[in-house]
Backbone as a printed PyTorch tensor [residue, N CA C, xyz], in Angstrom:
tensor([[[ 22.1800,  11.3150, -17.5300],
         [ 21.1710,  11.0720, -16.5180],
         [ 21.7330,  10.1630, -15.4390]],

        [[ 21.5430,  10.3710, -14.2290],
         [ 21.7310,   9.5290, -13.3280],
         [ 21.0420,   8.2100, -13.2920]],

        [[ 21.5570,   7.2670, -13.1660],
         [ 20.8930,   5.6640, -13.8010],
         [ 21.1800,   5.2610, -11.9680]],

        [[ 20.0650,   4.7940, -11.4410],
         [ 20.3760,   3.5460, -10.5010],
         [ 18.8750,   2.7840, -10.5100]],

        [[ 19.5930,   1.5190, -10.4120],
         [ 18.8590,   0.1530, -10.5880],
         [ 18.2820,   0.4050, -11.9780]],

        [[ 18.5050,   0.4580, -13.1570],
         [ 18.2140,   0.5610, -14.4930],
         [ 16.8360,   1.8390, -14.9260]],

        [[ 16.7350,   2.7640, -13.9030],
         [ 15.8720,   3.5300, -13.6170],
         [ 16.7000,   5.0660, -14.2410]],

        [[ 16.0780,   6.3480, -15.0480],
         [ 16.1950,   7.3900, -14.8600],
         [ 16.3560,   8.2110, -13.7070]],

        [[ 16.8470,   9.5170, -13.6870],
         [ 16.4590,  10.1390, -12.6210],
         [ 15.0410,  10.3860, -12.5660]],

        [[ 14.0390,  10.9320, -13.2020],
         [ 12.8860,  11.1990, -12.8540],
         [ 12.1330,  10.5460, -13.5300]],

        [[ 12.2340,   9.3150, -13.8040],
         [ 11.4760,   7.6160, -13.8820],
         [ 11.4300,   7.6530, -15.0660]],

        [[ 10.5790,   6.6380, -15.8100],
         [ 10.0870,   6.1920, -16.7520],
         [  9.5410,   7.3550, -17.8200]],

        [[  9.7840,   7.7840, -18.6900],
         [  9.0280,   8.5530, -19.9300],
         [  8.2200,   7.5480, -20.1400]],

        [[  8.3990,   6.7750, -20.9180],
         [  7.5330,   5.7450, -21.5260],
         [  6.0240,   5.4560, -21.4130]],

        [[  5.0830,   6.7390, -22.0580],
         [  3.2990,   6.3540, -21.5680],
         [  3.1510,   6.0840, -23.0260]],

        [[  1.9580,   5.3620, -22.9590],
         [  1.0140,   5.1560, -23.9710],
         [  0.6570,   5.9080, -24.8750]],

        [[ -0.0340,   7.4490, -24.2640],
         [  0.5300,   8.2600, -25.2790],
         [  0.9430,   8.7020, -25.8420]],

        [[  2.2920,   8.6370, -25.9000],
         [  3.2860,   9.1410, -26.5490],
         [  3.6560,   8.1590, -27.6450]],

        [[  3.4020,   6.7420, -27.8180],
         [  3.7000,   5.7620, -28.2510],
         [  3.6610,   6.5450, -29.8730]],

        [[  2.8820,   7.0070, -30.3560],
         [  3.0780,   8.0940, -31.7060],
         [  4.1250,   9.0600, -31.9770]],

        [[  4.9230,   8.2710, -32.9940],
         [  6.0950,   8.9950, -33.4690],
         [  5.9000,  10.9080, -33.5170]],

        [[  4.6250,  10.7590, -34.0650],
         [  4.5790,  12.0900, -34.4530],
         [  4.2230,  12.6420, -33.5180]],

        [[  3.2680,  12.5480, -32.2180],
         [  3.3670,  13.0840, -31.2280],
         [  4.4880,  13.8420, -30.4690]],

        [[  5.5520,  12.8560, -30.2730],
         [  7.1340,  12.9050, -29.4190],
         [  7.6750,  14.0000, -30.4750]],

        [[  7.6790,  13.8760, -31.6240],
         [  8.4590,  14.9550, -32.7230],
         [  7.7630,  16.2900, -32.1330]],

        [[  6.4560,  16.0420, -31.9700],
         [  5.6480,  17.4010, -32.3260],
         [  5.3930,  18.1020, -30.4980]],

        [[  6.1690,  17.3180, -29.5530],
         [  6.3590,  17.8420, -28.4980],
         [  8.3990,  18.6620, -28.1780]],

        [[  9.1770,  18.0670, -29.2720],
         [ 10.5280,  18.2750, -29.0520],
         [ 10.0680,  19.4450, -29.7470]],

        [[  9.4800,  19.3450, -31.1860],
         [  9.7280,  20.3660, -31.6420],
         [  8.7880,  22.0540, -31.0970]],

        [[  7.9390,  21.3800, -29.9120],
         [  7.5420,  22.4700, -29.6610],
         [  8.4500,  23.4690, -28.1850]],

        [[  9.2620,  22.6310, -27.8280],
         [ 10.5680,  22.9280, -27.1300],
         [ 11.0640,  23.4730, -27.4640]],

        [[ 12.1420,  23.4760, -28.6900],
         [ 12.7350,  24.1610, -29.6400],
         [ 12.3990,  25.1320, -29.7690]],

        [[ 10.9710,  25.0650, -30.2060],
         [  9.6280,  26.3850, -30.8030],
         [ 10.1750,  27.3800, -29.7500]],

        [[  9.6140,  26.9570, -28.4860],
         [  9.7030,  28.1240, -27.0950],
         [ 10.7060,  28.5490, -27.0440]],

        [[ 11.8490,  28.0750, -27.4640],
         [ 13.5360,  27.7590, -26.8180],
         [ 13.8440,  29.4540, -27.8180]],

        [[ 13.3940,  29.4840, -28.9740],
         [ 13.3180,  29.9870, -29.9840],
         [ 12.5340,  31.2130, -29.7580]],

        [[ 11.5060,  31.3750, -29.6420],
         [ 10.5890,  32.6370, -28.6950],
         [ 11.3760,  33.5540, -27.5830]],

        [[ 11.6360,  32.6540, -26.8420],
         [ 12.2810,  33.1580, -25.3620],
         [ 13.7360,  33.7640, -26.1600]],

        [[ 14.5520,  33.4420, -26.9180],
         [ 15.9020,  34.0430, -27.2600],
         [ 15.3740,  35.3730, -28.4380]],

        [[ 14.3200,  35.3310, -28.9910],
         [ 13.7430,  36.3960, -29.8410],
         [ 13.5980,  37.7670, -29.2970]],

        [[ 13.0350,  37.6370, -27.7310],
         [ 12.5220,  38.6670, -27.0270],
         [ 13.8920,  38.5250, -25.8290]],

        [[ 14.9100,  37.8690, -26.1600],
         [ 16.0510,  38.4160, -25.0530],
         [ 16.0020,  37.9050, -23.8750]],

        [[ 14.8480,  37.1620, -23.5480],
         [ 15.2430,  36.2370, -22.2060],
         [ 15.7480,  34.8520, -21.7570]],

        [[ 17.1950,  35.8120, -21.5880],
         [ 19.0020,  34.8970, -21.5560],
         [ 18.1230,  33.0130, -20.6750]],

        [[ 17.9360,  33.6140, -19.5180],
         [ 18.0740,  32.8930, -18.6520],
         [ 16.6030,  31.6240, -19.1430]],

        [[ 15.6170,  32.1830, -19.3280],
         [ 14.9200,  31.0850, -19.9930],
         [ 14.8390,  30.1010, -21.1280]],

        [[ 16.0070,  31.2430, -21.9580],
         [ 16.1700,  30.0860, -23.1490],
         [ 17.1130,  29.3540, -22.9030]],

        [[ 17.7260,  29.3820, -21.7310],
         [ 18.9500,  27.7430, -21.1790],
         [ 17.7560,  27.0240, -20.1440]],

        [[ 17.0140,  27.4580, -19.4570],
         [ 15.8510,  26.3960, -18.8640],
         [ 15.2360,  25.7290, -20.0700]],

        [[ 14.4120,  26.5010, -20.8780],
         [ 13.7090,  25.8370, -21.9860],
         [ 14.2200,  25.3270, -22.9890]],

        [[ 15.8560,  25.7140, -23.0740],
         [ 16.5070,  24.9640, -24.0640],
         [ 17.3060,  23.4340, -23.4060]],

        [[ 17.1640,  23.5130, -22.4120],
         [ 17.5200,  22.3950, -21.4590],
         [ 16.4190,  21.3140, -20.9840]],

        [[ 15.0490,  21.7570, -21.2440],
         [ 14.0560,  20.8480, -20.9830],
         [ 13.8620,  20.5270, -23.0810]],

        [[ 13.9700,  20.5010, -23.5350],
         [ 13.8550,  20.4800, -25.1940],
         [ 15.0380,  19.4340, -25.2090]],

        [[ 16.2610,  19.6610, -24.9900],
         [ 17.8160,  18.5130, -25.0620],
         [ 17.4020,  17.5220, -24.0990]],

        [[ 16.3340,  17.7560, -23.2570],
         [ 16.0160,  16.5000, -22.5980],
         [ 14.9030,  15.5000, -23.1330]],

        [[ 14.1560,  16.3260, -23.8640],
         [ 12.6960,  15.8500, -24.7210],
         [ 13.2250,  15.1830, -25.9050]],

        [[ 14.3200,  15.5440, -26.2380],
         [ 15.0050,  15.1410, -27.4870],
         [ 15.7980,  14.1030, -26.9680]],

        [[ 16.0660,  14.1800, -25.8990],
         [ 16.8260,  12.9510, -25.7570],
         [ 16.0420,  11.8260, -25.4000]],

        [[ 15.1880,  11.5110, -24.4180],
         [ 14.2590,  10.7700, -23.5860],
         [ 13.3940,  10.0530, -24.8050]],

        [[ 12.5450,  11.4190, -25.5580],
         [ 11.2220,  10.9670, -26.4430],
         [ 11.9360,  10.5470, -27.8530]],

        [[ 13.0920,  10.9940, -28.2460],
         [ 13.2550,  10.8650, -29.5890],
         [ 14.8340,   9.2940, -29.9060]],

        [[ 15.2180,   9.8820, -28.7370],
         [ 16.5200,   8.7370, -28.8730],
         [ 15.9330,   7.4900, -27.8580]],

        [[ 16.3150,   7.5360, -26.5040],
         [ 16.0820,   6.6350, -25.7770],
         [ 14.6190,   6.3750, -25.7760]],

        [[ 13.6600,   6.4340, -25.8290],
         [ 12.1880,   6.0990, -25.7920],
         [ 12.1300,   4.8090, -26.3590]],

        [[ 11.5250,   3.9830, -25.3360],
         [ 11.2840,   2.3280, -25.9970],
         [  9.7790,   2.4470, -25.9100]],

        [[  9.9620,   1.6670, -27.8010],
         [  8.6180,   1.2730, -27.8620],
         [  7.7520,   0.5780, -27.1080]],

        [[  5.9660,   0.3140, -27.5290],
         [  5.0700,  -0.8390, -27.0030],
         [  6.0600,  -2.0980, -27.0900]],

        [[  7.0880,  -2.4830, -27.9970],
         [  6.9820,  -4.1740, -28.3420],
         [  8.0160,  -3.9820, -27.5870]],

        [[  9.1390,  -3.9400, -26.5400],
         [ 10.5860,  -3.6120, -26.2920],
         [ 10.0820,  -4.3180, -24.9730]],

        [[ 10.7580,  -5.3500, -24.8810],
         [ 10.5690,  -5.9820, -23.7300],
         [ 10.8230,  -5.3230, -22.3140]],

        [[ 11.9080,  -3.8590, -22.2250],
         [ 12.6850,  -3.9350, -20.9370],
         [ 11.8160,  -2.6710, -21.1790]],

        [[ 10.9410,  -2.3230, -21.9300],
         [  9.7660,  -1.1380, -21.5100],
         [  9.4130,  -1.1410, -19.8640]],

        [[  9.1890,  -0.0500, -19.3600],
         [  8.6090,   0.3850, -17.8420],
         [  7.9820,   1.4900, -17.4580]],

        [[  6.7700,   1.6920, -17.4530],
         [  6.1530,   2.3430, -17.6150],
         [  5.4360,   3.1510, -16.5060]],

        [[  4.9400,   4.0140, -15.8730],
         [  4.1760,   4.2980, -14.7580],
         [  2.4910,   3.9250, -14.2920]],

        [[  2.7260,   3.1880, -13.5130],
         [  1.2940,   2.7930, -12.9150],
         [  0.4610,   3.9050, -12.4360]],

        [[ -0.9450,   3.3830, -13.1980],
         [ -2.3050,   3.8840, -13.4070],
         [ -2.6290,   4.6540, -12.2680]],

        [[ -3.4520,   5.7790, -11.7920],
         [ -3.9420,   6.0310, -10.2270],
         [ -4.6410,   5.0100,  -9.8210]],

        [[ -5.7030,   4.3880, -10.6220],
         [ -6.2650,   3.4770, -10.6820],
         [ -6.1000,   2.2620, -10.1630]],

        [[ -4.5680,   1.6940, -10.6690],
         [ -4.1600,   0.4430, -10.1120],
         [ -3.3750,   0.3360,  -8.8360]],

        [[ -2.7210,   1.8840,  -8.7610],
         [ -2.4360,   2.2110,  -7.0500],
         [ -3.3160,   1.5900,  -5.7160]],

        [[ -2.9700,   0.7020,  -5.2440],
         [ -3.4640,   0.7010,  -3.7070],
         [ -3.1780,   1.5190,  -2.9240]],

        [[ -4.7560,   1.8030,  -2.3590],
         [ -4.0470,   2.8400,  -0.9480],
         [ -4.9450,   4.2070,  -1.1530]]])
């Protein structure tokens, strides 16, 4: 991933909901699932998109994902708390 200023390329994973182990499992593994579908029925080109968003779900939600207690957690602000 491209890292500048301690940032992802496309920001923060890190929500609240996801904070459930079994959630993050049960979203990689539904990546996989598709990744798995799409190569069943022969379509080349979607199972490297969907198998490429799954190696990213697996990477983000299952390896790098910092918990609630992880101090250098960063998370995305609310619509709510947006000004403007």
């Amino acid at each position: 991933m491209t890292q500048k200023e301690g940032k992802t390329l496309f920001g923060p994973v890190e929500h609240p909901w996801f904070d459930p182990l079994w959630r993050r499992i049960l979203l990689v593994a539904f990546c996989f699932g598709w990744t798995g579908v799409e190569y069943y029925f022969g379509n080349t080109t979607w199972v490297y998109i969907v198998g490429a968003i799954a190696l990213f779900a697996a990477y983000a939600y299952l390896y790098a994902y910092k918990g609630p207690d992880d101090p250098s957690r960063e998370t995305r602000p609310r619509m709510e708390d947006d000004e403007g």
